[in-house]
C-alpha angles and dihedrals in degrees: 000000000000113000115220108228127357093180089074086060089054100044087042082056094045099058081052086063115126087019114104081239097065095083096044092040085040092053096035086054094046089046097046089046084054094047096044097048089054093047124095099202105184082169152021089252084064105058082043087057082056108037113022094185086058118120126207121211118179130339089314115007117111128177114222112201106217124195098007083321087296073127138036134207122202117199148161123231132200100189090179082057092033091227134134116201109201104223107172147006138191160109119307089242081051104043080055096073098055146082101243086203097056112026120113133194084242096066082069083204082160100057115096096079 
């Protein structure tokens, strides 16, 4: 799979900076980016075989817990293209608070940290 983008990861990391997250968020993001760049998801039973936490919303929305689900990860992924668009990234109070199907990484709903 191609991520798209892991700069979002590492921005998402760096507004963790000075918190005692930011190294286990840091590390999780970094491992998941490894795992799912290797992985070549053709459907949602897949990423489940991968991440059983994982949560699936729609047709290709999946929920990705992140630090024990301290975390969550919302993204997007074509398995025909074998891309996975992040699309948002927070904490669980904060994930919460949105609509999984709509939400983009734009909306920076995250970033008052």
């Amino acid at each position: 799979m191609r991520v798209i983008a892991r700069s979002t990861l590492r921005e998402f990391a760096d507004s963790l900076r000075g918190t005692k997250a930011h190294a286990p968020v840091k590390s999780a993001l970094d491992a998941w980016f490894h795992e799912a760049t290797k992985a070549e998801w053709k459907s949602p039973a897949d990423m489940k075989g991968s991440y059983a936490s994982a949560s699936i919303v729609g047709k290709d929305r999946v929920v990705f817990n992140i630090k024990g689900n301290d975390f969550r990860m919302v993204t997007a992924i074509d398995c025909v293209r074998q891309v996975v668009f992040v699309k948002w990234l927070g904490t669980h109070a904060e994930y919460d608070r949105i609509d999984v199907a709509t939400v983009k990484y734009a909306d920076k709903a995250n970033s008052k940290r």
